[in-house]
C-alpha positions, 0 to 999 in steps of 0.5 A, spaced: 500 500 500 502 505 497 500 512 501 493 511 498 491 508 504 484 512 507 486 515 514 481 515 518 477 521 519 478 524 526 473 525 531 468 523 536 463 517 535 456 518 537 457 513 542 462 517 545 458 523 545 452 520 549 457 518 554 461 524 556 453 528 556 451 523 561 457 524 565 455 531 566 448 530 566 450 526 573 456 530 575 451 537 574 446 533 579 451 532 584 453 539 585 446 543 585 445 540 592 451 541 595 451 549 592 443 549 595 446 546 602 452 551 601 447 557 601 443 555 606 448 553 611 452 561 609 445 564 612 445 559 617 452 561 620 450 569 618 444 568 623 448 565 629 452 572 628 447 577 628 444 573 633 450 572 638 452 580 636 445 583 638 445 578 645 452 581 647 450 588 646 443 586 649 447 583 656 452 590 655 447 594 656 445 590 662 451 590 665 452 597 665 446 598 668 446 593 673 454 597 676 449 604 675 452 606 670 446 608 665 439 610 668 434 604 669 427 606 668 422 603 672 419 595 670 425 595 664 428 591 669 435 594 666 434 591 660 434 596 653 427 598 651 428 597 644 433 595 639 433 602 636 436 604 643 443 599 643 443 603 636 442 611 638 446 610 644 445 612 651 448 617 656 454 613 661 455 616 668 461 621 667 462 620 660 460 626 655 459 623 650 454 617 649 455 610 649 453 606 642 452 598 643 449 596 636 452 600 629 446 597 626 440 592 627 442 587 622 437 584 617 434 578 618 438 573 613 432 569 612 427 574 612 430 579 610 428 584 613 430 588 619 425 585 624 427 581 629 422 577 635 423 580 641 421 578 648 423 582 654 424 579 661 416 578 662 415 573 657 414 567 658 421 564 655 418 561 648 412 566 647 411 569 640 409 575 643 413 581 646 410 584 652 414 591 650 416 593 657 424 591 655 428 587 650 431 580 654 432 576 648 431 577 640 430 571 636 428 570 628 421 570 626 422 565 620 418 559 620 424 555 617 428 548 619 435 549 620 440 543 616 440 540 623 433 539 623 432 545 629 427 551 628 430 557 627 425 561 632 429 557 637 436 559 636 
C-alpha cells in the first residue's frame, strides 16, 4: 500500500458523545445540592452572628446598668427598651459623650428584613409575643428548619 491508504477521519463517535453528556448530566446533579446546602448553611452561620452580636450588646447594656452606670427606668428591669436604643446610644455616668452598643440592627438573613422577635424579661421564655416593657432576648421570626433539623425561632 502505497500512501493511498484512507486515514481515518478524526473525531468523536456518537457513542462517545452520549457518554461524556451523561457524565455531566450526573456530575451537574451532584453539585446543585451541595451549592443549595452551601447557601443555606452561609445564612445559617450569618444568623448565629447577628444573633450572638445583638445578645452581647443586649447583656452590655445590662451590665452597665446593673454597676449604675446608665439610668434604669422603672419595670425595664435594666434591660434596653428597644433595639433602636443599643443603636442611638445612651448617656454613661461621667462620660460626655454617649455610649453606642449596636452600629446597626442587622437584617434578618432569612427574612430579610430588619425585624427581629423580641421578648423582654416578662415573657414567658418561648412566647411569640413581646410584652414591650424591655428587650431580654431577640430571636428570628422565620418559620424555617435549620440543616440540623432545629427551628430557627429557637436559636
Amino acid at each position: 500500500m502505497n500512501g493511498t491508504r484512507r486515514r481515518r477521519e478524526r473525531g468523536f463517535t456518537l457513542a462517545e458523545l452520549v457518554m461524556v453528556a451523561a457524565l455531566l448530566t450526573i456530575m451537574a446533579g451532584m453539585v446543585l445540592p451541595v451549592a443549595k446546602y452551601t447557601v443555606k448553611r452561609r445564612k445559617e452561620a450569618e444568623l448565629r452572628l447577628d444573633l450572638r452580636l445583638m445578645r452581647n450588646a443586649i447583656d452590655e447594656y445590662k451590665r452597665l446598668s446593673d454597676q449604675g452606670m446608665i439610668e434604669v427606668k422603672l419595670g425595664t428591669e435594666g434591660y434596653p427598651p428597644d433595639l433602636e436604643t443599643l443603636v442611638e446610644g445612651v448617656s454613661v455616668v461621667g462620660q460626655p459623650v454617649k455610649r453606642k452598643f449596636l452600629r446597626r440592627i442587622p437584617v434578618d438573613p432569612m427574612t430579610g428584613t430588619k425585624e427581629w422577635g423580641l421578648r423582654s424579661y416578662q415573657d414567658e421564655p418561648d412566647s411569640d409575643s413581646w410584652g414591650g416593657q424591655n428587650v431580654y432576648d431577640v430571636y428570628t421570626t422565620s418559620d424555617g428548619t435549620a440543616i440540623d433539623g432545629t427551628k430557627y425561632k429557637d436559636w
